[in-house]
NUBA-131209 format. One line per field, with one value per residue: x, y, z of N, C-alpha, C in turn; residue number from 1; chain; residue in three letters. Coordinates in steps of 0.05 Angstrom, whole numbers, plus 5000, padded with zeros to 4 digits. Atoms other than C-alpha are relative to their C-alpha. Last residue first. Layout:
<rs>
n_x: c(X, ...)
n_y: c(Y, ...)
n_z: c(Z, ...)
ca_x: c(X, ...)
ca_y: c(Y, ...)
ca_z: c(Z, ...)
c_x: c(X, ...)
c_y: c(Y, ...)
c_z: c(Z, ...)
seq: c(NUM, ...)
mol: c(A, ...)
type: c(ALA, ...)
</rs>
This chain:
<rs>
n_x: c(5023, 5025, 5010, 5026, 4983, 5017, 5003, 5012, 4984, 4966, 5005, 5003, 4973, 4983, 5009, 4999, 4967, 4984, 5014, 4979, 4977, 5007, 4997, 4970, 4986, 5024, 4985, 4971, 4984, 4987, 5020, 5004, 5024, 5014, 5004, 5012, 5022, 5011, 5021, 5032, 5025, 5012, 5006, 5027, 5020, 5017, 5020, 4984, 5002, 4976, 4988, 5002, 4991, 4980, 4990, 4997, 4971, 4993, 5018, 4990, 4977, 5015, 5013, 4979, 4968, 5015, 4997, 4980, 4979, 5004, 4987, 4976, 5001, 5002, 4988, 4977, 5010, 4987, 4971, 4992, 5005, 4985, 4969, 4991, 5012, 4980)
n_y: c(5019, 4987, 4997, 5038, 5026, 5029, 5022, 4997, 5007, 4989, 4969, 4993, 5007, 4975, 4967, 4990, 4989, 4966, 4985, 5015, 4988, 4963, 4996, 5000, 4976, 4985, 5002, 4987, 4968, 4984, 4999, 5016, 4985, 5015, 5017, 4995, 4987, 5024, 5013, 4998, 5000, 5019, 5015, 4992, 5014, 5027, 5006, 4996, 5019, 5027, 4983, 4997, 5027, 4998, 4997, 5024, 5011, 4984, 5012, 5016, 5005, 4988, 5024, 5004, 4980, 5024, 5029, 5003, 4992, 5025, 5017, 4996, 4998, 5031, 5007, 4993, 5010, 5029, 5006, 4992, 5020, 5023, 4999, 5000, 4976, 4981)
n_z: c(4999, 5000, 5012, 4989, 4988, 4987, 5010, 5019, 5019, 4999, 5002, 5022, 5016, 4987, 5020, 5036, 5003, 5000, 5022, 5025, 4989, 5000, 5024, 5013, 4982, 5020, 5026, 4991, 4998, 4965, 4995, 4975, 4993, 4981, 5003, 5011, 4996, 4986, 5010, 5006, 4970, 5002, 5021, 4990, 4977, 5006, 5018, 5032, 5015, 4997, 5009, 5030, 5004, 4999, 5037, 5008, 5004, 5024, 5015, 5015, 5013, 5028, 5018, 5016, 5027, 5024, 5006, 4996, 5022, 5023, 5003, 5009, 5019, 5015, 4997, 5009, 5025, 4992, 4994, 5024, 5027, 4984, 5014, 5033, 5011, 5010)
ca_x: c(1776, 1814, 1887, 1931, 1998, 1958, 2004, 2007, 2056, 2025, 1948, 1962, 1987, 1922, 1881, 1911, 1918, 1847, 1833, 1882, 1825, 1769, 1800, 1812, 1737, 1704, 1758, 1733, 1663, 1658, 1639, 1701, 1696, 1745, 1781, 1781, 1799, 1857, 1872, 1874, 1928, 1965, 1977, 1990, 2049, 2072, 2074, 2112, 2074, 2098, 2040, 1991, 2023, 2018, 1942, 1931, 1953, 1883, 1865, 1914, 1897, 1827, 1858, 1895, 1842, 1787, 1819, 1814, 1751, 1720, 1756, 1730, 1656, 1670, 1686, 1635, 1575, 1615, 1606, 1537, 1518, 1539, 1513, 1448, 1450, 1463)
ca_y: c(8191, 8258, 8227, 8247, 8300, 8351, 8410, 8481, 8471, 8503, 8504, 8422, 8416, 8446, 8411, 8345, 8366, 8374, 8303, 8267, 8301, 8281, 8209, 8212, 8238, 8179, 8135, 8162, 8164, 8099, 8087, 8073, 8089, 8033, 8066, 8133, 8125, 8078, 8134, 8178, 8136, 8127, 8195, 8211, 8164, 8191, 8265, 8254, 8256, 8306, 8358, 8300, 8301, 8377, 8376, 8355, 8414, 8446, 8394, 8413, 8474, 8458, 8408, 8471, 8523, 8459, 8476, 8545, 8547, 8497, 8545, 8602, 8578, 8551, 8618, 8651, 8606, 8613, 8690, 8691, 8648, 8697, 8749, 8717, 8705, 8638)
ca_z: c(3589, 3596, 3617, 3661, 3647, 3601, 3577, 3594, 3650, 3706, 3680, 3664, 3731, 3763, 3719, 3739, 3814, 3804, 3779, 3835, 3888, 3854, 3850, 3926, 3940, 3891, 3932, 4000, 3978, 3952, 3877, 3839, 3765, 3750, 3687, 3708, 3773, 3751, 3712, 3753, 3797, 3725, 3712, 3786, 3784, 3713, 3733, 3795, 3863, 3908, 3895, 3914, 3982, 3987, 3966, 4046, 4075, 4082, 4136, 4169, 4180, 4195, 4254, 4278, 4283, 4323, 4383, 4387, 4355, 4411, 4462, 4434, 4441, 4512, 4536, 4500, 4532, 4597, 4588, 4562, 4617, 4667, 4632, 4635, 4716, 4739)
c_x: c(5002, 4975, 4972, 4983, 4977, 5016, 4986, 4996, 4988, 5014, 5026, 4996, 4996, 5030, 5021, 4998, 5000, 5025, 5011, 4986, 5028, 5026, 4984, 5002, 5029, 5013, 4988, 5015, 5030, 5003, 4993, 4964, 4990, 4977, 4982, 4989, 4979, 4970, 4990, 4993, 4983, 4983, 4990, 4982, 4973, 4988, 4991, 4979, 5011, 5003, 5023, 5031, 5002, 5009, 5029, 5007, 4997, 5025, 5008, 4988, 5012, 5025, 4985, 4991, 5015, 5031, 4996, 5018, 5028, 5020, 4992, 5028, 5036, 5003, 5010, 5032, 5029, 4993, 5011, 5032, 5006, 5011, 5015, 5027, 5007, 4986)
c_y: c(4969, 4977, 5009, 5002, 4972, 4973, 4978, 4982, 4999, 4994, 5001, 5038, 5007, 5006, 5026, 5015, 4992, 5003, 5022, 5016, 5001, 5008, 5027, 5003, 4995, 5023, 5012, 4990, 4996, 5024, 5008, 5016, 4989, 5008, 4981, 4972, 5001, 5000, 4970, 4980, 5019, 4992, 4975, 5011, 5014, 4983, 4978, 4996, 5003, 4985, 4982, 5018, 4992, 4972, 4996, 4999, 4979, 4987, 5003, 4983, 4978, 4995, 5012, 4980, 4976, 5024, 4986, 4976, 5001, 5018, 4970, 4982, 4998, 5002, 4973, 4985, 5016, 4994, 4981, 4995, 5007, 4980, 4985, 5008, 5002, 5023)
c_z: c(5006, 5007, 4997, 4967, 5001, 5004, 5019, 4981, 4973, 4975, 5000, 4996, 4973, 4987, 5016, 4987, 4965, 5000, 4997, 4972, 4975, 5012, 4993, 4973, 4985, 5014, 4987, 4976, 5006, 5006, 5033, 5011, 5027, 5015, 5012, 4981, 4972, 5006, 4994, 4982, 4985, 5016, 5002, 4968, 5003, 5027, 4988, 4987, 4970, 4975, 4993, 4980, 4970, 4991, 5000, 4967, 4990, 4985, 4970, 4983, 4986, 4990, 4970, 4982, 4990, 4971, 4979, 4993, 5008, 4970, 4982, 5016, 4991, 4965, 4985, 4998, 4979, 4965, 4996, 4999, 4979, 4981, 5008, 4989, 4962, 4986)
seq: c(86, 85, 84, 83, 82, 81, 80, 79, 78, 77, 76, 75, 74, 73, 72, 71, 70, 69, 68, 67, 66, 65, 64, 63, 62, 61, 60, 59, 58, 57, 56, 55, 54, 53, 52, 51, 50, 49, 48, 47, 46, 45, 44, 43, 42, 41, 40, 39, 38, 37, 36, 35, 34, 33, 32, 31, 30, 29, 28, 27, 26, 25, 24, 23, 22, 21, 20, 19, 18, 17, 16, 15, 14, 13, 12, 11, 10, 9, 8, 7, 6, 5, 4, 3, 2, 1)
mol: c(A, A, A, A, A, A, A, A, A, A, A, A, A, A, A, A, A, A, A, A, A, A, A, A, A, A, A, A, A, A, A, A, A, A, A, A, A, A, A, A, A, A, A, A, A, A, A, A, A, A, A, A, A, A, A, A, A, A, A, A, A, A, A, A, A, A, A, A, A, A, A, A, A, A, A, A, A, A, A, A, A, A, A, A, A, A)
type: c(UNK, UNK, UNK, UNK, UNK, UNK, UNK, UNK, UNK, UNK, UNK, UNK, UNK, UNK, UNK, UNK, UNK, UNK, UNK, UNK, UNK, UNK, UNK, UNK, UNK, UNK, UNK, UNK, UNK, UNK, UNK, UNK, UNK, UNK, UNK, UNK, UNK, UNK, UNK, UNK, UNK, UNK, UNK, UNK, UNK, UNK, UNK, UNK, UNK, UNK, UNK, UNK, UNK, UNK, UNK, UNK, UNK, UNK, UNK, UNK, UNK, UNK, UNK, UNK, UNK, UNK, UNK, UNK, UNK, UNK, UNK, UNK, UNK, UNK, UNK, UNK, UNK, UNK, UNK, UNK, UNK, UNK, UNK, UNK, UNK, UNK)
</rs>
């Protein structure tokens, strides 16, 4: 094949991996929405389960980072501290 040939297919392919991969980002992004849900005493006591059991796992060391920031995020909205610090 000639170079622009290859540049072509090499394109083609490119913007069908970004094509494909757009919505799975998306939804990726969407995942704070669940958190958002959670009433201030259920995600009160899910940090501080976290903060109590100092898990060790990424995907619970991830989830209780996650439950953290919606804590600071809630505490920016409402100017009071829903979880606890320690």
């Amino acid at each position: 094949m000639p170079s622009s040939t290859q540049a072509i297919y090499a394109l083609k392919r490119l913007s069908t991996v970004v094509l494909l991969s757009a919505p799975l980002l998306l939804i990726g992004c969407d995942n704070n929405s669940k958190l958002q849900q959670i009433p201030d005493f259920e995600l009160s006591e899910k940090y501080a389960v976290c903060l109590d059991k100092k898990p060790t796992s990424p995907g619970k060391a991830t989830a209780c980072e996650n439950l953290r920031r919606e804590c600071e995020l809630r505490r920016e909205q409402l100017g009071s501290f829903v979880c606890r610090t320690h």
